[in-house]
C-alpha positions as CSV (number, residue, x, y, z in Angstrom):
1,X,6.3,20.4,85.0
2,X,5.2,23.0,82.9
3,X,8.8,24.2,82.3
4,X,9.9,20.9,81.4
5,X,6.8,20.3,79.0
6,X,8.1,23.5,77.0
7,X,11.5,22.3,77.1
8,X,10.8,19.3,75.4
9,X,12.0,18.1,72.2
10,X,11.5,20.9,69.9
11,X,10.4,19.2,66.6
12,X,7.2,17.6,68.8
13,X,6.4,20.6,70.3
14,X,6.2,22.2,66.6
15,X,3.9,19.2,65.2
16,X,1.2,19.0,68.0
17,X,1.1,23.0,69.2
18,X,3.6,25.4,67.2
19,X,6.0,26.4,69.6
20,X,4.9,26.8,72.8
21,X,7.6,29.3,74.3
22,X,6.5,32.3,70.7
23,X,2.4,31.5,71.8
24,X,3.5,32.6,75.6
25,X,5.6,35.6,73.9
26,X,2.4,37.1,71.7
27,X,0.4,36.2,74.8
28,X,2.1,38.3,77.0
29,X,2.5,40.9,74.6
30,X,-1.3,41.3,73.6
31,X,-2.2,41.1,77.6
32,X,0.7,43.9,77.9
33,X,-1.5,46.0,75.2
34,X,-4.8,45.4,76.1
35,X,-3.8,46.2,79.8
36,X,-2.5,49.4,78.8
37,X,-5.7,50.1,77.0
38,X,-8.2,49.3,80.2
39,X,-6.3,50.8,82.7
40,X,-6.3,54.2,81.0
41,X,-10.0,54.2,80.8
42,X,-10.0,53.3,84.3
43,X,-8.7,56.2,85.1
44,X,-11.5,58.0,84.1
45,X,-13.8,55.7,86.0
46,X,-15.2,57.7,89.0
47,X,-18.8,57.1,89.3
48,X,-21.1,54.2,89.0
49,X,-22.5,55.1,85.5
50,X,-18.8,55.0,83.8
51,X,-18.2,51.5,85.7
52,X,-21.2,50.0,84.4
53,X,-22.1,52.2,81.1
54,X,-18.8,54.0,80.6
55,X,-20.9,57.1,81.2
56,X,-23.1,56.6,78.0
57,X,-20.7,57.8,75.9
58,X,-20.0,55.9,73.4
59,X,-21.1,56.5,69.6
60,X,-23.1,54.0,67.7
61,X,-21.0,52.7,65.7
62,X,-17.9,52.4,68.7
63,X,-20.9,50.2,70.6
64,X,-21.7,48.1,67.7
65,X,-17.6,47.2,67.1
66,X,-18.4,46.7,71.1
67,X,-21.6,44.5,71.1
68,X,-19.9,42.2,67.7
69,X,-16.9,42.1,70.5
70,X,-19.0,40.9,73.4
71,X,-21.3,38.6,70.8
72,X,-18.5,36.9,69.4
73,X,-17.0,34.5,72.1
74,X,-15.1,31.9,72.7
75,X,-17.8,29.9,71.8
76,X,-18.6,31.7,68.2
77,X,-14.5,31.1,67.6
78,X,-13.3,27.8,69.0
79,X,-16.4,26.1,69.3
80,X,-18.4,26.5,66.1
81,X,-15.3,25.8,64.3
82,X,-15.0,22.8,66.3
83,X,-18.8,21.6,66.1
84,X,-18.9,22.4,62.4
85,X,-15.3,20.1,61.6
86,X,-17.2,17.1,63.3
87,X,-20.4,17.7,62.8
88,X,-20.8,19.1,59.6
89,X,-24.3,20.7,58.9
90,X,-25.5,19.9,62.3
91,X,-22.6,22.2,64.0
92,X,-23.7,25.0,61.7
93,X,-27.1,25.2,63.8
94,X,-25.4,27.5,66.1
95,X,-23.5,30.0,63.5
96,X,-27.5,30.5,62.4
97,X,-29.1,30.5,65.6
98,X,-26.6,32.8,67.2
99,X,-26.8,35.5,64.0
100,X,-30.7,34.7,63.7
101,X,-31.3,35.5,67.0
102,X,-30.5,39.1,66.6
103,X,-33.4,39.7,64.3
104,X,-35.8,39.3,67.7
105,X,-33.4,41.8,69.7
106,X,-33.5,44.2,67.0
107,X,-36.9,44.4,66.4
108,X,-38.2,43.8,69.7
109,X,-36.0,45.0,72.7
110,X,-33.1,47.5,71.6
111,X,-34.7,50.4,71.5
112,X,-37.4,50.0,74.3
113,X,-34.5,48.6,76.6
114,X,-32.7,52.2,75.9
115,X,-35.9,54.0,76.7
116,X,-36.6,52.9,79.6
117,X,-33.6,51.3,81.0
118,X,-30.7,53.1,82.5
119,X,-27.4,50.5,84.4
120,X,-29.0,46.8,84.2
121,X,-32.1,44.8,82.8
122,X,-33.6,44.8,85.8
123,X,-34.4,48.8,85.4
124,X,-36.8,47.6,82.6
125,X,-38.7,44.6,84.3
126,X,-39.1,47.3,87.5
127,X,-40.4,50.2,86.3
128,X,-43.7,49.7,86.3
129,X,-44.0,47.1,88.5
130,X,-43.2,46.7,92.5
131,X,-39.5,47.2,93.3
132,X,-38.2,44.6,94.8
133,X,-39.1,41.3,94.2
134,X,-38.8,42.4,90.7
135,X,-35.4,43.6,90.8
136,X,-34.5,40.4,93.1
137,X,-35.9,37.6,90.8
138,X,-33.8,39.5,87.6
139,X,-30.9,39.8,89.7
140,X,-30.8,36.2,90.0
141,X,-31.7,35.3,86.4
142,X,-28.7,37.7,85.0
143,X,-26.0,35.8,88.1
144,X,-26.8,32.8,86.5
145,X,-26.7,33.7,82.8
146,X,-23.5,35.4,83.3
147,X,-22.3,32.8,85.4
148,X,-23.1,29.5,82.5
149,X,-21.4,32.0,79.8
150,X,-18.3,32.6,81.8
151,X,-18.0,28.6,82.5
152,X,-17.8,28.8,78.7
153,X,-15.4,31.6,78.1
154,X,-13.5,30.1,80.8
155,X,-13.6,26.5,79.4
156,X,-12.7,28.0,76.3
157,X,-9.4,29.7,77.5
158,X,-8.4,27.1,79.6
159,X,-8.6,24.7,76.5
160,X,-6.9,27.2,74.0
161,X,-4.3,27.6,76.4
162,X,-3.4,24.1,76.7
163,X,-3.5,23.4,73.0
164,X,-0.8,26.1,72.6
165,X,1.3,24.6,75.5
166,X,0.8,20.9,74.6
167,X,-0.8,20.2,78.1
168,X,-2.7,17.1,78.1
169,X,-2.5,16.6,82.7
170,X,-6.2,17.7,83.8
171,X,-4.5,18.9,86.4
172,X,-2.2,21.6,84.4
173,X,-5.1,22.6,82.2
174,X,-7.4,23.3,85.5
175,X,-4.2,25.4,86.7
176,X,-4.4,27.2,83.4
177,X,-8.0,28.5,83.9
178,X,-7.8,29.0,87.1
179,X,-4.6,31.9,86.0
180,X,-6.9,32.8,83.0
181,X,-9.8,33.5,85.8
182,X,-7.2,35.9,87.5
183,X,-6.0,37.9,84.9
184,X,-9.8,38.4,83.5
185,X,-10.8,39.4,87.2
186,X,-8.0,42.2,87.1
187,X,-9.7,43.7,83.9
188,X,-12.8,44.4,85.5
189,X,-11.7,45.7,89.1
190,X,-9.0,48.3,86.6
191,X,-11.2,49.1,83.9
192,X,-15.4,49.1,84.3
193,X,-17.0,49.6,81.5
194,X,-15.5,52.1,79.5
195,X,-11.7,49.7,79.6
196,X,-14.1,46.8,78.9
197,X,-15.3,48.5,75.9
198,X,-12.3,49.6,74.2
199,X,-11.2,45.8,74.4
200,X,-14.2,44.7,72.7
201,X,-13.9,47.1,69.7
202,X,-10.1,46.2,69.2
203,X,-10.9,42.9,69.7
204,X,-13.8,42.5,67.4
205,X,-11.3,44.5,64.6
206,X,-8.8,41.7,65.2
207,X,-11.1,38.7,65.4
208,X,-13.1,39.4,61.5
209,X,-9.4,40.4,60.2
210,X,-7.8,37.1,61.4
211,X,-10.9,35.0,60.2
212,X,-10.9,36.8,57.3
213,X,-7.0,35.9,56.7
214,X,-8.1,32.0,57.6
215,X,-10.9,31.7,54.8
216,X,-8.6,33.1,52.0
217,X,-6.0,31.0,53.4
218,X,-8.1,27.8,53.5
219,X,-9.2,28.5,49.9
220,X,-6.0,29.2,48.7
221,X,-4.9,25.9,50.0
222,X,-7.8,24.2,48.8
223,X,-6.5,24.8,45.2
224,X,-10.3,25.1,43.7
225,X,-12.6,26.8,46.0
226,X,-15.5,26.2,48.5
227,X,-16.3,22.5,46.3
228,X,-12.7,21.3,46.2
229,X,-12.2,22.2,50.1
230,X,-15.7,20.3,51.3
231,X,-14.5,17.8,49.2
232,X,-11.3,17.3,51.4
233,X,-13.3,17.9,54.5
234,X,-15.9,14.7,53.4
235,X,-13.0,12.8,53.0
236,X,-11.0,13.2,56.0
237,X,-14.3,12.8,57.7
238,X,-14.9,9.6,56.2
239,X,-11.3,8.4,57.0
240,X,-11.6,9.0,60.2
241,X,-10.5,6.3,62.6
242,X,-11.5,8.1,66.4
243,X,-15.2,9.8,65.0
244,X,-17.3,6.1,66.0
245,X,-15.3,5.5,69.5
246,X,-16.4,9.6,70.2
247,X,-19.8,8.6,69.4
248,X,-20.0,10.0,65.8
249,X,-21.8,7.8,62.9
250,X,-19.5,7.5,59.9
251,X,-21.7,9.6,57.6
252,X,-21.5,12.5,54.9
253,X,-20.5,15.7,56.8
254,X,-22.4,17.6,54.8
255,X,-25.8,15.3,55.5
256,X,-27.6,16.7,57.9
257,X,-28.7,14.5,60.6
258,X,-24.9,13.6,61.6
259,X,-25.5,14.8,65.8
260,X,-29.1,15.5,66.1
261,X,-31.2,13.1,63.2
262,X,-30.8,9.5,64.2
263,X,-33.8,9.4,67.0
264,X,-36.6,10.8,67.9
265,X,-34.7,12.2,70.8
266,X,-31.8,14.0,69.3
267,X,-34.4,15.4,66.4
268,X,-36.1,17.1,69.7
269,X,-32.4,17.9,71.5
270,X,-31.8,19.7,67.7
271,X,-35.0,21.6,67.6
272,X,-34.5,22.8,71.8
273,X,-31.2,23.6,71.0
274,X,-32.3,25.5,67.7
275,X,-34.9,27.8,69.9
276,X,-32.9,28.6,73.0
277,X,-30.5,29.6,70.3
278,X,-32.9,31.8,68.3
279,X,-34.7,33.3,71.5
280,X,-31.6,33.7,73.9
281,X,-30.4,37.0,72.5
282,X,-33.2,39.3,73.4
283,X,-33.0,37.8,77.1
284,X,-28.9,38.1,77.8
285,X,-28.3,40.8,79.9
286,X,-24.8,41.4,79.2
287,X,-26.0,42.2,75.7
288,X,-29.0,44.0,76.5
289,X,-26.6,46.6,78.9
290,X,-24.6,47.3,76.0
291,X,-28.0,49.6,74.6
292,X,-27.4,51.9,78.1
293,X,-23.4,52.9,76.8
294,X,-25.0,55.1,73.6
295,X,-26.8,58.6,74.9
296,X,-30.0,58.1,72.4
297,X,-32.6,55.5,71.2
298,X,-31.5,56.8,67.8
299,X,-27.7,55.3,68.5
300,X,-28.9,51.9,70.1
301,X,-30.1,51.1,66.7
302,X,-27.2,52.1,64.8
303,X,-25.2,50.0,67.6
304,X,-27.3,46.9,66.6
305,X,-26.7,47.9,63.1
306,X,-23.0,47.6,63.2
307,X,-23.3,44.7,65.0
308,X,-25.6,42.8,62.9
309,X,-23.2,43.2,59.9
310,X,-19.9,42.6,61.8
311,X,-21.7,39.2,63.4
312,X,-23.4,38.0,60.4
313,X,-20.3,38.4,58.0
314,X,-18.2,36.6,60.6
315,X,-20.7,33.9,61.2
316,X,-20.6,33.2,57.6
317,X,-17.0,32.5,57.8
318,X,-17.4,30.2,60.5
319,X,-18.8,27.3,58.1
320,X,-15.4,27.9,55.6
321,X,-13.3,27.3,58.9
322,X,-15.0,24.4,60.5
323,X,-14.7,22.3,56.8
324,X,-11.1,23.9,56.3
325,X,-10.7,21.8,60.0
326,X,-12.1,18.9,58.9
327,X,-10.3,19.4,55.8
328,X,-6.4,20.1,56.6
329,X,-6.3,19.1,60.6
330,X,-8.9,15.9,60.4
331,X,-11.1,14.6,63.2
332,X,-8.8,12.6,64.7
333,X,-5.8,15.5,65.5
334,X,-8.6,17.5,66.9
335,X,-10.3,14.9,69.0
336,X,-6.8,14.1,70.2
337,X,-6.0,17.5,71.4
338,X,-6.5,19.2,74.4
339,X,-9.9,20.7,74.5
340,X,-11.2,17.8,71.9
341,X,-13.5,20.2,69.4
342,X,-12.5,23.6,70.9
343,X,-9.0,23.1,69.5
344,X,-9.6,22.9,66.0
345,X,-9.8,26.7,65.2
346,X,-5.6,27.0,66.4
347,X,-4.9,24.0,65.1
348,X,-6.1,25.2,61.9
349,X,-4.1,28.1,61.7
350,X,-1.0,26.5,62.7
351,X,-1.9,24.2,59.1
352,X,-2.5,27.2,57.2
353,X,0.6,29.6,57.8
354,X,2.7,28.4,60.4
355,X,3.4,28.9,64.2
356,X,3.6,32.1,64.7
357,X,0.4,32.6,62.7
358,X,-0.9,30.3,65.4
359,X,-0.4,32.3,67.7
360,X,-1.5,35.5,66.5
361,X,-4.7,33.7,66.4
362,X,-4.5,32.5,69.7
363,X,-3.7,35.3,71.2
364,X,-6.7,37.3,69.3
365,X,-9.2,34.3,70.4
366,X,-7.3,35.0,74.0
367,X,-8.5,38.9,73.6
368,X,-12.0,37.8,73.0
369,X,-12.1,35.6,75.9
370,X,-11.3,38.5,77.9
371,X,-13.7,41.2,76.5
372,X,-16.5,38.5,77.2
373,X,-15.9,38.0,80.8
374,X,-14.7,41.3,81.3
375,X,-18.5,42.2,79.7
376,X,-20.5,39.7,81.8
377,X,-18.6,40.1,85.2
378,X,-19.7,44.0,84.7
379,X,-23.0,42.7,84.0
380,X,-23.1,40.4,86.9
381,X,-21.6,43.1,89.4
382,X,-24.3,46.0,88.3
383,X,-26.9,43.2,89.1
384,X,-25.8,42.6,92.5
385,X,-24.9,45.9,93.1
386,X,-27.8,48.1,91.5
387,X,-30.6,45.7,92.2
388,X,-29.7,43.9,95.3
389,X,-27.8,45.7,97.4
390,X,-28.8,49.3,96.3
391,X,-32.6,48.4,95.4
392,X,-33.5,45.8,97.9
393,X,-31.4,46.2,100.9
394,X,-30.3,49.9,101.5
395,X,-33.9,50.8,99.6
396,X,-32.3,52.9,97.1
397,X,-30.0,54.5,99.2
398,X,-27.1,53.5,98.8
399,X,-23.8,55.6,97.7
400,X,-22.2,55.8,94.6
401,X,-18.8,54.8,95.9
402,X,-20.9,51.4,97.7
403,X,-22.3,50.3,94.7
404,X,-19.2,50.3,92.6
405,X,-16.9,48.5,95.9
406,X,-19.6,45.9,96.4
407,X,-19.5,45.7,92.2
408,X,-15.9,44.5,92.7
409,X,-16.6,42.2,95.5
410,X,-18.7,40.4,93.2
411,X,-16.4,40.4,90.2
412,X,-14.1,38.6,93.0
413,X,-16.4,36.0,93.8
414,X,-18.2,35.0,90.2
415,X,-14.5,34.6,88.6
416,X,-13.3,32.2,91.4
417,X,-17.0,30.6,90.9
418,X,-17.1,30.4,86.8
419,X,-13.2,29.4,87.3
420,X,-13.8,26.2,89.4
421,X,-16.7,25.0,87.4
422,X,-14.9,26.3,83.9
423,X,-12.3,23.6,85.2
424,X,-15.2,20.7,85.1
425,X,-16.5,21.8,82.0
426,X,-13.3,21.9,79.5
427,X,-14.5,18.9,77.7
428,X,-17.7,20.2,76.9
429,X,-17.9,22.1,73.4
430,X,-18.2,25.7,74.3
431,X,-20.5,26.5,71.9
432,X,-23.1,23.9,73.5
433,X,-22.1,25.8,76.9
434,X,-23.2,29.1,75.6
435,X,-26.4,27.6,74.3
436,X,-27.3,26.8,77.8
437,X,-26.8,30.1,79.0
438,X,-29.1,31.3,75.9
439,X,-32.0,28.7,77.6
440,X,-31.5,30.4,80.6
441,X,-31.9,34.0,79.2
442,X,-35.2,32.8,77.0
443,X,-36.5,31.3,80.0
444,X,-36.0,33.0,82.8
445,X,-35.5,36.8,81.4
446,X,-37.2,36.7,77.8
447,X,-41.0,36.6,78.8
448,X,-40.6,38.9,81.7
449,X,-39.2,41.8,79.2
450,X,-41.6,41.0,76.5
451,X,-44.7,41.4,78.6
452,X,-43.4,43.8,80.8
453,X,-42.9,46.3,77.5
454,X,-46.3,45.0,75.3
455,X,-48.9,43.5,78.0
456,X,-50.3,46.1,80.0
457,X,-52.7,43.9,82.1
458,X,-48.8,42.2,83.2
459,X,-48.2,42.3,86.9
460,X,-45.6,42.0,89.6
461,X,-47.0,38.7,90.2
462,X,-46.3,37.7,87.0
463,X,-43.3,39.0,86.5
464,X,-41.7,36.7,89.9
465,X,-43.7,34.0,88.9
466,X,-42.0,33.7,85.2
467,X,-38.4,34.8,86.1
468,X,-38.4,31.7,88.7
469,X,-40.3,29.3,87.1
470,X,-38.5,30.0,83.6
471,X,-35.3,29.9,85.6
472,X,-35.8,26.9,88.1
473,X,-36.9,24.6,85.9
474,X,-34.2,25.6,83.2
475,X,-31.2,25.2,85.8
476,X,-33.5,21.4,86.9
477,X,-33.4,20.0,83.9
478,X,-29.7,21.1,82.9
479,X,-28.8,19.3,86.3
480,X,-30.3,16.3,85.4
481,X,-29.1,16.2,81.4
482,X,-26.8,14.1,79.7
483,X,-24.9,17.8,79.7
484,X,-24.2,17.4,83.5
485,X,-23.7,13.7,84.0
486,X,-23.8,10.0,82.1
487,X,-22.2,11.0,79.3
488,X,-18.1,10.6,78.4
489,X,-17.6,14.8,78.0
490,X,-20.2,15.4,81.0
491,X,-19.2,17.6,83.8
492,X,-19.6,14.5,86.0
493,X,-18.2,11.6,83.7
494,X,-18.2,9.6,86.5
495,X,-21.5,9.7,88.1
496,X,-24.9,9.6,85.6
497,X,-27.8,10.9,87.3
498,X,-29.4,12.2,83.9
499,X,-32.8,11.1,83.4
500,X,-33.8,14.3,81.5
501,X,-33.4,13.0,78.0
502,X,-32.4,16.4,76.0
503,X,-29.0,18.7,76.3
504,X,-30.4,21.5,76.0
505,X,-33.6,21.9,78.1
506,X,-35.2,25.5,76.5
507,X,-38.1,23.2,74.4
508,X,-39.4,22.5,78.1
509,X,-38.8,25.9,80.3
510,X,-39.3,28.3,77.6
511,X,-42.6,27.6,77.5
512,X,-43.1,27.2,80.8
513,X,-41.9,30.9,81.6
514,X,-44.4,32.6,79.5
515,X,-46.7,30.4,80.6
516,X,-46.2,31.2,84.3
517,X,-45.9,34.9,83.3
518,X,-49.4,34.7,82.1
519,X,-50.7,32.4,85.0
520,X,-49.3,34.4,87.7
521,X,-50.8,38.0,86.0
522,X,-54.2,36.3,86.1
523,X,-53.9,35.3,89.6
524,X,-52.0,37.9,91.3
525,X,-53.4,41.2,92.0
526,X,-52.9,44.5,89.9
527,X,-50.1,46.7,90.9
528,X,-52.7,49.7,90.3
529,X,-49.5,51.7,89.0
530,X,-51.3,52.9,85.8
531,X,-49.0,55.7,85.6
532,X,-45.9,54.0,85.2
533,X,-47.6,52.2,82.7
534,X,-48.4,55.2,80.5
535,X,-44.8,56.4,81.0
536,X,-43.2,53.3,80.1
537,X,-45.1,53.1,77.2
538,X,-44.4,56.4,76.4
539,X,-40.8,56.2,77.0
540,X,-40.5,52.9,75.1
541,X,-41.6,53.9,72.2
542,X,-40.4,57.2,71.8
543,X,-37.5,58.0,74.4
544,X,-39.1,61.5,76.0
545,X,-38.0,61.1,79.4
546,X,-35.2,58.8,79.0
547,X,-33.0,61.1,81.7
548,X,-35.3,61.2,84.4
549,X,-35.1,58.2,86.7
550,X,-37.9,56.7,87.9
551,X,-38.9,56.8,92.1
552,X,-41.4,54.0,93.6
């Protein structure tokens, strides 16, 4: 079928996706490159520090082309671009919140996460505190961080792909990620971390150039800069035929209030969405295990650095591309293509230079799908391995060579998992997919690491009682949201067991993780490990000590 799809009648194929057979050409030839990239580094991957850290070697400024690689997602590409073309100044919520956030992690966690930390979060929440229900309760929080964020990346590449083939079958497209989910798998089991992170740094190089390309392209074509092109975009907005059937008010796109200001309700959903966003950062772990690549504190921050201006300039650009969508593709194309919002960023290149321009983008947005997963399925693997099977069942004495084989059993499982639900979750804007991920990571990981570094009286107690409560509730009230069922882009369209009110639940379980953290201290009894205390502390804040690991 698929065969016969890119066979079809060359002029249709060239309107609604480019040409289908040059985006499988440049596909192919940036997996051919990137492969031969990772599966060099992989050679050098022996032990379990270069499969989960790439041996801390890395320089600050290679880790912070790294972290803007891992950072900028599918979800930073196809769907703010997408959110911003239809929902104007409401979509830009997540370019700020996802840039804004990294204030917190900067100030707050980089450098004491280095410190102290030395393969996963866990490391951190653990050190002063009792071993293994520590390390258990983070291992689950980071599997089901990294497991929401891959639905997205996976979503994200399943819906890229189809736009580029011009595959509207459900079926087809769930084919599509379920491929995508095996070539992503390969690039962890070859490469670890050090492959991972030279496909991050290239990737992030070719994702700001190609943006870059798009904004003066969409200004050229504007004929009369950033006024002239929101001029268009208000426009075809208003023209728009498709926006009230989707459930979008015909209103200015540059009003705010178009998504999020017309009840009491979606003024809430804006201002949940706005803090898991802002707060979600300093809790992802992915993220937070890029800090243990560098070899000193002094590094991390030069890392975050890098990143900052590499994710900030790019998410700038984001709001020129989502009004250069609404501008030159309209509402209506993008609703109507595969993927609904997520296909507006290729759909806008194909308007601004062309086909094969298309997919050149494509096929960089395709590269940063793959860095992400490759990042979280490491992150997701170390967890597992690290902290449950090394930590809590062999009691720290597992092998070297264990921890890394049952690290690629798990990349196994998570991609076929994040696969199968990436499949029911490709009408769902990816950047809203991500955000959920974020409420997970401020709920369930956020307050643990922020009183686990600055509240001594903080207790192991505490520390389960905020990871699962912060995590439980979060994954609850997603279940029961309009995200999950009774809505027309819902994983369930069908069914509509959603009597949680909001989208995005972090207004209700973000809270309620720091305020189990603080119930469960005062009620639990003290770990009487004052010594670990002093050395954390000491560590933290001024990385003496950083080699030795700690025994307890």
């Amino acid at each position: 079928m698929i065969v016969n799809h890119l066979a079809a009648d060359g002029a249709a194929a060239e309107s609604s996706a480019g040409n289908p057979v040059l985006n499988i050409i440049v596909f192919v030839a940036f997996i051919v490159v990137t492969m031969y990239f990772v599966s060099r580094a992989g050679k050098t991957t022996s032990e379990a520090s270069d499969f989960y850290t790439g041996g801390a070697s890395f320089s600050g400024t290679q880790n912070g082309l790294a972290i803007a690689g891992d950072y900028l997602s599918a979800a930073s590409f196809l769907g703010i671009v997408g959110a911003i073309a239809l929902t104007g100044y409401d979509g830009f919520l997540y370019s700020i919140g996802f840039f804004v956030a990294w204030l917190g992690a900067l100030l707050l966690v980089a450098e004491p996460l280095r410190n102290v930390g030395r393969f996963t979060m866990a490391d951190v929440l653990s050190f002063r505190l009792r071993q293994k229900p520590v390390r258990l309760a983070a291992a689950f929080g980071t599997l089901f961080v990294s497991l929401f964020y891959l639905i997205a990346q996976m979503a994200g590449a399943g819906s890229l792909v189809a736009v580029l083939l011009d595959i509207h079958d459900v079926f087809w497209q769930g084919v599509i990620v379920a491929v995508v989910g095996v070539i992503m798998t390969f690039y962890v089991l070859v490469g670890g971390m050090k492959g991972t992170t030279y496909v991050q740094m290239i990737k992030a190089v070719l994702l700001v150039t190609g943006v870059v390309i798009m904004v003066v392209l969409a200004f050229i074509m504007a004929k009369g800069g950033l006024a002239a092109l929101l001029d268009r975009a208000v426009d075809a907005h208003a023209a728009s035929a498709t926006l009230a059937k989707k459930g979008y008010e015909a209103q200015d796109i540059l009003e705010p209030g178009l998504k999020y200001g017309k009840t009491a309700t979606s003024k809430l959903d804006f201002i949940s969405l706005g803090l898991a966003l802002a707060l979600g950062v300093s809790g992802l772990p992915h993220v937070l295990m890029r800090f243990y690549t560098v070899p000193t504190a002094r590094e991390a921050r030069k890392s975050v650095t890098w990143a900052i201006i590499l994710i900030g300039s790019f998410y700038l650009m984001t709001l020129v591309l989502g009004y250069a969508a609404a501008a030159f593709v309209g509402p209506d194309r993008i609703l109507a293509a595969p993927g609904g919002a997520n296909a507006a960023a290729p759909l806008l290149a194909l308007e601004l230079a062309g086909p094969i321009f298309m997919a050149i983008i494509a096929a960089v947005a395709f590269a940063t799908v793959l860095a992400v997963v490759a990042g979280l399925c490491i992150t997701a693997s170390a967890s597992v391995a690290h902290d449950i099977y090394d930590a809590v069942m062999r009691d720290g004495k597992a092998s070297e060579e264990d921890q890394v084989r049952v690290s690629r059993v798990t990349v196994v499982v998570i991609g076929i998992a994040s696969s199968v639900l990436g499949i029911l979750a490709m009408q769902q804007n990816v950047a809203f997919l991500v955000s959920l991920a974020f409420a997970i990571a401020a709920s369930a990981n956020l307050p643990t690491i922020l009183f686990s570094l600055y509240w001594k009286r903080f207790n192991t107690t505490g520390a389960v009682a905020s990871m699962y409560t912060g995590l439980l509730s979060c994954l609850l009230l997603i279940f029961l949201s309009p995200a999950v069922s009774g809505s027309e882009t819902a994983m369930f369209s069908n069914a509509d067991w959603a009597i949680f009110p909001l989208s995005s639940p972090g207004i209700v379980s973000i809270p309620l993780g720091f305020l189990a953290g603080v119930i469960g201290t005062y009620l639990g009894k003290p770990d009487n490990l004052d010594a670990l205390q002093a050395e954390m502390e000491v560590r933290s804040l001024t990385g003496v000590g950083v080699e030795a690991p700690v025994d307890h």
